[in-house]
C-alpha angles and dihedrals in degrees: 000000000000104000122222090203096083147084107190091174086074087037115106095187153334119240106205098191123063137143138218103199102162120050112231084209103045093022081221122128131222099235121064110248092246090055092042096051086050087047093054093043092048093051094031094235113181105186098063099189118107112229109229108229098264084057091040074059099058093038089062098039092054082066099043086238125137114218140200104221124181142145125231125246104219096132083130094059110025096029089229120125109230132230103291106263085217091058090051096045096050088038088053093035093057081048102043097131075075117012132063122191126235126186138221134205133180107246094212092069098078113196092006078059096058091033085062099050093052090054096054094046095047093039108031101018090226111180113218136000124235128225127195097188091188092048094041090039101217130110110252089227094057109129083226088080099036090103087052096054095051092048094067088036086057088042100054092246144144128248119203123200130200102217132183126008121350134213086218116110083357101149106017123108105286093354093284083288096286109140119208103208083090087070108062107112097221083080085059078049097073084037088057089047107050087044105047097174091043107115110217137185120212103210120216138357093299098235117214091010095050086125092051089042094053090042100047080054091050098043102038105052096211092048119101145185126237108196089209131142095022124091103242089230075067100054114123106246100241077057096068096034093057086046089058099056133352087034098036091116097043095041104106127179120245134166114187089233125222091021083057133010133238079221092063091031094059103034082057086040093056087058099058127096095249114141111248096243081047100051081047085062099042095057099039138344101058079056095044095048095046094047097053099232078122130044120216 
């Protein structure tokens, strides 16, 4: 899965969480407006306008940066279609010295659902699949998306959890709807137990499981941690301890972009007490080693 594309050497970092939110083809994005407007407010965005992924592209290569971009499935529970993943994966393909695809598939849809990620797989080469449990509303340990799951551990993939509390639906009256319990990576734990060569990313600091979720990386050898969607000024402090020694090599950066910025991210990021061989992990070579782009 190595990619010729790319010259990490002039690469700074790989950001391995990234959103297209608005299709370049419909104009329509994959969050309702009212859900949207609660998103910006939560996360203070300024600059409201969603980047298609080809400017998601020159965003990222301004920066020299690589990114993982990818929507969220969740048409059964939210009743929104998302970004095609067929947009995403040729966008990202035609930018690939910057860009890697991820999938997404609705866990509800059973054997649509695993049809789907063969197909991706087989036609785009996408490299992992993202879940949003609380979008999505199911528990990631549900039986219903165990032949998902091995699906992407038989094809070599990545799968990406939302854990922990979501800006999504903060604010609005009754959170949109959107319940949180789906979100506690212990769930991820019996996933990560009953696939053991399923390689899995554990997104965000996992507010109010940051303890589980530090625990489930330590103890499951192919499970890792994105430090996406949080400010790192924010960053519990066991999170960064861990970070700085027993999870040095699992520890990946991600920023949520648009709804933050690898600008912000970073400049936060610069301040913290993070070793600098370390640091050098964190932004890029955990990310490029786990997502073969290189070989050990």
């Amino acid at each position: 899965m190595t990619n010729p594309a790319v010259d990490l050497d002039s690469v700074v970092a790989i950001d391995v969480h990234t959103h297209a939110e608005i299709s370049a083809v419909t104009g329509c994005g994959s969050l309702s407006p009212e859900i949207e407007a609660a998103a910006n407010e939560y996360f203070k965005v300024t600059d409201t306008r969603r980047p298609t992924v080809d400017e998601i592209a020159d965003y990222y290569r301004q920066r020299r940066m690589m990114a993982v971009v990818f929507t969220v499935d969740a048409t059964t529970a939210m009743g929104v279609p998302p970004v095609p993943n067929d947009e995403i994966a040729e966008a990202a393909a035609k930018n690939s010295d910057v860009l890697i695809a991820f999938g997404s598939v609705d866990p509800h849809l059973g054997r649509a659902a695993v049809r789907e990620v063969r197909r991706l797989v087989d036609e785009h080469d996408v490299r992992g699949f993202k879940f949003h449990p609380n979008v999505q509303a199911f528990h990631p340990n549900d039986r219903m998306a165990y032949p998902v799951y091995e699906a992407i551990a038989e094809l070599g993939r990545i799968a990406l959890f939302h854990t922990g509390q979501t800006g999504i639906g903060a604010g609005s009256p009754g959170g949109a709807g959107i319940r949180l319990k789906y979100s506690n990576p212990m769930d991820v734990d019996d996933v990560a137990a009953d696939f053991p060569d399923l390689k899995i990313i554990l997104a965000h600091p996992s507010f109010p499981w940051q303890d589980e979720a530090l625990a489930v990386a330590t103890h499951k050898p192919l499970v890792h941690i994105d430090l996406s969607g949080w400010s790192p000024k924010y960053f519990p402090p066991q999170l960064v301890r861990y970070a700085n020694s027993l999870l040095q090599d699992k520890v990946l950066f991600g920023s949520d972009f648009p709804l933050i910025t690898p600008d912000r991210w970073l400049a936060d990021f610069e301040q913290l007490d993070v070793k600098p061989a370390v640091r050098q992990k964190i932004l890029k070579d955990n990310a490029a080693r786990l997502l073969g782009l290189v070989v050990d």
